[in-house]
Structure formats: C-alpha cells, structure tokens
N, C-alpha and C positions, 0 to 999 in steps of 0.2 A: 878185351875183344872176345865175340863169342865162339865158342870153339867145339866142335863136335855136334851132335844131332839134340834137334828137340824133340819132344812128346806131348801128348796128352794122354795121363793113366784114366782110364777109367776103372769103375767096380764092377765087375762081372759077378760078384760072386751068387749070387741069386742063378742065374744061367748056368753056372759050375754044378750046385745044387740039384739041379733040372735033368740036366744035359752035362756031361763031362765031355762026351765027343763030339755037339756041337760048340762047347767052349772052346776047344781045340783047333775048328776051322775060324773063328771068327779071325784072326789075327791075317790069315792069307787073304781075306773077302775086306777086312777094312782097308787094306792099301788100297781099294780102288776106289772106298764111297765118300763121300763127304759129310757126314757125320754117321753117329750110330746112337743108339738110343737106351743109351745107360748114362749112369750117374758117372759127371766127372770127377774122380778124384783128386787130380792136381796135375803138377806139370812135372817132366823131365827135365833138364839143361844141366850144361856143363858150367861152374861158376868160372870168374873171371881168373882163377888159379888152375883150370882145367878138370876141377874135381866134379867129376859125376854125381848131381843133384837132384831125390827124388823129393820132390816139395807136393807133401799130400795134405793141403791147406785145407780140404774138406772135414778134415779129421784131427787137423792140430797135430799131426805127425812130418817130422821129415828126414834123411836120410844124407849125408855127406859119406859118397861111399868109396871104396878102395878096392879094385879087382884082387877075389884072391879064388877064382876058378874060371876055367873060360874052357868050352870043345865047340870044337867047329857044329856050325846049323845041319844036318842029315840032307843029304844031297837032294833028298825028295821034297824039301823044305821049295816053298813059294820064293822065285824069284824075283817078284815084285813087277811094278808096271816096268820100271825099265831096263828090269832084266839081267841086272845085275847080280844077283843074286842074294838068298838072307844071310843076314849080319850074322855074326858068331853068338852062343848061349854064354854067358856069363853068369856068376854069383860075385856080386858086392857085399861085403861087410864095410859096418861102419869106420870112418877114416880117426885113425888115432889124432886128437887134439882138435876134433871139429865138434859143432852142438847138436849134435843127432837127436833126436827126441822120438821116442817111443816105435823105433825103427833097431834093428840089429842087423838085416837081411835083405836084400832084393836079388830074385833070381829074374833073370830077362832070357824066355823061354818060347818057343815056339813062335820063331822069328818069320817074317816075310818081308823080303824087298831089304833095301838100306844099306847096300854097296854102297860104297863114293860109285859116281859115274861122273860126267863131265859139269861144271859149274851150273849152266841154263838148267838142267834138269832137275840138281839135285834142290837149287834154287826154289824150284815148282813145287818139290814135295817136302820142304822146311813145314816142319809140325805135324806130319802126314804120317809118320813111324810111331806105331801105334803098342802100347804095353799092357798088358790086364792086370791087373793087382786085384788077388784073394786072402780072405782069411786065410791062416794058416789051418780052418778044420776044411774049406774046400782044395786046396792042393799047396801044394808048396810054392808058387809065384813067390810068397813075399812073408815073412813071420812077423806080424805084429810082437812085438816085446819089452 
C-alpha cells in the first residue's frame, strides 16, 4: 500500500541559471497551478517498503533514499493552499542494500504546503507537492553522482 506523499520533480535548472531568486519562489506559486512549464523529470513515492523514491526516468537516474538530515521549513516558508503549513527540509542519501543508480543525494528544500491535514483534502492535492531538482553546478537540490 502507498504510503506517504507523491510528486512530480521537474528540471528548473535553466531558471536557477537565469534567476536564483525566482527559482526560489517557484515552489510556493506551484502549490496552487496546475501545471508549470518545465521539463518533467520523473516522479517521487514511497515504495511499498516505505522507502522514499526519487525515480528521475528522464535521465535513467534514481534514488532509493534514507533520511539522514532534516530542520524544520523557516516559519516564513508558504503554507500551502490548505494551510497547513510547509513540510520539513530534509537530505536523503542513498539506502544501504537498494539499486541507486547515478544518484547519491537529494535535498527537498524550499518547501510549501504538505502538512497531513484532514483525508478529503489531502486526497485533492495527491501529486500536487512539487520538488525542483538541479544540477549540482546550479545549487545543491540534488548531486548528480
């Protein structure tokens, strides 16, 4: 059974290039749109063991990872539409005895929205918790390695 939140990563990193502080707002402004117009690079989920799964299928990369840093989201961090508030920042490394391929790292950074709130809600915005993944020369989201 599926357990924990999904995603859709895309590639910002062209926009990080450009703009570092409007990379920075995008993450608050997509909770509310229904798409956005960068390249998808694959999906988030929790596999059926609960391990946190970045599958970046665009790229033949993916990531089986294991918390090993977390601080809470900066209180001035986007609440999300339902107000619940953003999710905590974390760093994942890869999970000992999984098949990681060409992944060591994901940081999930500059959060908005994605409390748990009540079922109906959280229901509505299943796939809707949005992650940017960069090169590691535009910022440290995520280390290709």
């Amino acid at each position: 059974m599926q357990q924990g939140a999904v995603a859709v990563l895309y590639n910002a990193t062209r926009k990080a290039y450009y703009n570092e502080t409007a990379l920075n707002e995008l993450p608050p402004y997509a909770v509310y749109v229904a798409s956005l117009r960068l390249e998808v690079l694959g999906h988030h989920f929790f596999d059926s063991t609960g391990t946190p799964t970045f599958d970046l299928y665009s790229v033949n990369k993916i990531l089986y990872g294991s918390k090993t840093g977390d601080i809470k989201a900066p209180v001035t961090a986007n609440k999300g539409p339902a107000g619940t508030g953003a999710v905590d920042w974390l760093q994942l490394t890869a999970k000992k005895g999984y098949p990681s391929i060409g992944l060591s790292v994901v940081y999930r950074v500059v959060t908005a929205g994605g409390q748990p709130s009540n079922c109906t809600f959280v229901a509505k915005l299943k796939g809707r918790l949005l992650f940017f993944l960069l090169t590691q020369l535009a910022t440290n989201f995520i280390s290709f390695q």
